[in-house]
N, C-alpha and C positions, 0 to 999 in steps of 0.2 A: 235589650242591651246589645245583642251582637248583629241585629238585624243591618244594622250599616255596614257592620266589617264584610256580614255576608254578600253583599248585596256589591259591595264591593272587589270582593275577592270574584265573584261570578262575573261582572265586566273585566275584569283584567284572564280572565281565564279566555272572556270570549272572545275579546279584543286584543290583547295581548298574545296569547298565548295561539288563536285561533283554533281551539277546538272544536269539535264534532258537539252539537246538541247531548246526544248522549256522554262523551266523556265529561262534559261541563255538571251533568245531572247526578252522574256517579259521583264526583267530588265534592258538589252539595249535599248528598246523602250521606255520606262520609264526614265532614259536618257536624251537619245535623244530629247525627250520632251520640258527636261528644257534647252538643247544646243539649241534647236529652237526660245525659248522663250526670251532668251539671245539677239540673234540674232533678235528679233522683238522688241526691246526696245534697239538694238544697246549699249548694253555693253560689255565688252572683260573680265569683272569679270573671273578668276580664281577660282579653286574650295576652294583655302583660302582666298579668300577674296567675298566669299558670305556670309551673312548674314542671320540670321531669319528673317528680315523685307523681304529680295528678297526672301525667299523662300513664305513668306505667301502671297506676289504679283502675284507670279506665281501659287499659286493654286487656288487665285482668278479668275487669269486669264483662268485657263483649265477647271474653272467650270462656267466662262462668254461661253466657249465654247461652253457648252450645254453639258459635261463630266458628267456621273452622278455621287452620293458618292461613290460607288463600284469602281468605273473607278478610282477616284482622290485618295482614302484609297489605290487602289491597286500602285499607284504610285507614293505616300507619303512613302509604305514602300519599293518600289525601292532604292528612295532616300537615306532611312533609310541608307540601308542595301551600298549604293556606297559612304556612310561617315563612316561607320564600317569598311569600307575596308580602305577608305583614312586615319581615325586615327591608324590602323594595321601599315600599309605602312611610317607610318608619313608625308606623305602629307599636313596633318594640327593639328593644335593642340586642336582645337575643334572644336566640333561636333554643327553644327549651326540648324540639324533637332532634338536635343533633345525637344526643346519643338513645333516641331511642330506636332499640332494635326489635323489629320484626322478626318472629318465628321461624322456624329454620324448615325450609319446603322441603318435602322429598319430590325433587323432578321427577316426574311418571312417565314413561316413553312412549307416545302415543302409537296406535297401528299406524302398520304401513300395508300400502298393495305391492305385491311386485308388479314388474312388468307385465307379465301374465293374467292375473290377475284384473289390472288394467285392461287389457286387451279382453278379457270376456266378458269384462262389462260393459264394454263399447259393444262387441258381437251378441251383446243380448239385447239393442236397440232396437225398434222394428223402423225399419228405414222406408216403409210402403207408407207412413204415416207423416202430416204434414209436423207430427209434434215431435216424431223420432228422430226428423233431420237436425228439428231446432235442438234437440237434445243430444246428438251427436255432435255439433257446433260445441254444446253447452261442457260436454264432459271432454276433449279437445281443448276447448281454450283452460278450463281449469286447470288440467293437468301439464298443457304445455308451456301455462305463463305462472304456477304457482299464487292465485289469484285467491282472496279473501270470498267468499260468498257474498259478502255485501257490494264488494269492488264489482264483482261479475254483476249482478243486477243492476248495478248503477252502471254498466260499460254503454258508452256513448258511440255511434255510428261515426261520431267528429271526431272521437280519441283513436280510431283506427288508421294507419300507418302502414298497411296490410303490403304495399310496391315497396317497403325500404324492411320488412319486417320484423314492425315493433308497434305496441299497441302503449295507452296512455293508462296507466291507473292511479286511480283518484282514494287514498287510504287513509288513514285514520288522521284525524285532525284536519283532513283534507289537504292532503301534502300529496302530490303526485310524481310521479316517476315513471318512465319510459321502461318496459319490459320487453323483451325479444319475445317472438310469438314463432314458435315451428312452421315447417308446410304444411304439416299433413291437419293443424288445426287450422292455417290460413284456405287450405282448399275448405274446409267444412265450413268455415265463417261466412266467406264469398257464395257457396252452394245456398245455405239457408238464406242469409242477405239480399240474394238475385233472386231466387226461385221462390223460394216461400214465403218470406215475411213481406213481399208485395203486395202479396194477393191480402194479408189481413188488413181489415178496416181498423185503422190508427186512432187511437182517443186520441182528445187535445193534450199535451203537454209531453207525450210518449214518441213525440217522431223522430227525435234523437235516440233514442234505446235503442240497441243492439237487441234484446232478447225478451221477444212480448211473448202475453198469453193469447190465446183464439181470440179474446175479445178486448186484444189490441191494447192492452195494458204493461206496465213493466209488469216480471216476475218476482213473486215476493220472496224473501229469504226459504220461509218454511217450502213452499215449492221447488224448491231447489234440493230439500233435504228431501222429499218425501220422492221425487225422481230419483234420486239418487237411492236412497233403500229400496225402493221397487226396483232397480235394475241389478242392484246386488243379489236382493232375494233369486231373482229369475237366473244369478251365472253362479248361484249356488255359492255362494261368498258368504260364509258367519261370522268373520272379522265386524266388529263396530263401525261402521263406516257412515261419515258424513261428508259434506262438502269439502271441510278442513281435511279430510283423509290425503285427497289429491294434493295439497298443497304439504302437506307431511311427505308425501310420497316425491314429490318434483323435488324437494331439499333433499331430502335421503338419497335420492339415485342422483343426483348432482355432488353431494360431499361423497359420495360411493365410488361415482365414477372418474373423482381426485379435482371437483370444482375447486375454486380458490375461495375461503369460505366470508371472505370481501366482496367477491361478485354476489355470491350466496344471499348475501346480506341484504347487497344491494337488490336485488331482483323481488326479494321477497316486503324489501319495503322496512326491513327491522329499523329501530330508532340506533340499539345497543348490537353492538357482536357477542355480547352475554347472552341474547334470545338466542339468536341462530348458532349458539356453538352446544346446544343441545343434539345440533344433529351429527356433530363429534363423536357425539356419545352413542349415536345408534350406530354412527360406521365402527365404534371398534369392536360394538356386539355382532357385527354384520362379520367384521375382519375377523374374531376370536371366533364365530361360528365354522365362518370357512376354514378355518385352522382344523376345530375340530374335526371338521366332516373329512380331509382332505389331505390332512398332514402324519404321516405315521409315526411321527415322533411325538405328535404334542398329546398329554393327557390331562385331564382337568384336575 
């Protein structure tokens, strides 16, 4: 019975809306969820004749699961978003998730590096190696242009801009946007690009990529994570650190250093200024820190 609406709500996601493969699969999951739930309480409900009462039984229910609030928020605006399509469509005449509310997140404040920090895990690079160069290019552009992991893997030798500098990234839903890139990451881009990545033998489809492995393939995401732990382990770093670390880090010393948090936004790619004004909140732990350390009058 819902195999149409599905089927339809997933061309208008891909068509329409031009999403990424994976965000079109999470929204079908999401879904599929409540066709499940349906099905476990043996109703044949249609998508107009659901209710607000059946919707806030079934997010009882995915959170009797053991679902945590991240899991149910991310699937509440599933919903959202396959009744935006059904009222588009005229499928139904109203929308029954308007007033359903998603659970109340506590934001967690992700680690940051400092500058420092940053810097000795660059100096823990072995640069005598042809994979240190690539990898000093690698941690460089993440930290200079605040770049997604996936963004970085996917960077094109044709998105670079390196003489006006500003490089192209291609992010979620495939929406791209132009980011300013530093020197001291454009000297390491041009080092590895001239000197090293010649000498590897190219697979077919990889000759646009920016950042291959030895055997001339793009680098996969987990590659990126597992460089990136080895070089923290080696500069003595027990912070959590992943790829996203450096793009936390590039927001944080930009809203630290008094960015406009509009550029912030912009640079980073966000859809909402609601994502990127989390790092608000690490500058006033930063600003209240310094107070503390610094100010002789302020006590906690």
């Amino acid at each position: 019975m819902w195999k149409s609406y599905k089927e339809g709500f997933k061309q208008y996601l891909q068509l329409e809306k031009s999403l990424s493969d994976n965000t079109v699969d999470a929204y079908m999951h999401d879904l599929e969820k409540l066709t499940q739930y349906l099905l476990f309480i043996n109703t044949e409900k249609n998508p107009q004749q659901i209710e607000l009462s059946d919707l806030e039984k079934f997010v009882k229910w995915i959170s009797e699961l053991g679902m945590t609030p991240a899991s149910q928020s991310r699937i509440i605006s599933g919903l959202k978003n396959f009744y935006k399509y059904c009222l588009q469509e005229q499928i139904v005449i109203k929308d029954p998730t308007a007033l359903l509310e998603a659970p109340k997140l506590k934001r967690s404040l992700p680690d940051v590096l400092s500058f420092n920090e940053i810097e000795s895990i660059i100096s823990a690079i072995d640069l005598s190696t042809a994979e240190g160069i690539r990898n000093k290019a690698i941690i460089e552009t993440l930290y200079s242009c605040g770049l997604r992991v996936t963004e970085l893997v996917n960077l094109k030798i044709s998105c670079l801009y390196l003489d006006v500098g500003f490089i192209r990234a291609i992010g979620k839903g495939d929406k791209e946007r132009l980011v300013p890139v530093g020197s001291t990451a454009i000297k390491h881009i041009n080092l590895y690009k001239n000197n090293t990545r010649v000498h590897i033998p190219i697979k077919p489809g990889n000759e646009d990529i920016l950042f291959l492995n030895r055997r001339g393939r793009k680098l996969s995401r987990i590659m990126i994570f597992l460089i990136i732990k080895e070089l923290a382990k080696q500069a003595g770093i027990t912070k959590n650190i992943s790829p996203h670390t450096f793009r936390h880090s590039f927001a944080t010393h930009l809203v630290e250093g008094g960015a406009d948090l509009r550029a912030v936004q912009e640079m980073l790619g966000h859809e909402s200024i609601t994502t990127t004004e989390i790092y608000t909140h690490l500058d006033r732990e930063y600003l209240r820190d310094t107070l503390q350390r610094f100010h002789p009058g302020f006590k906690v």
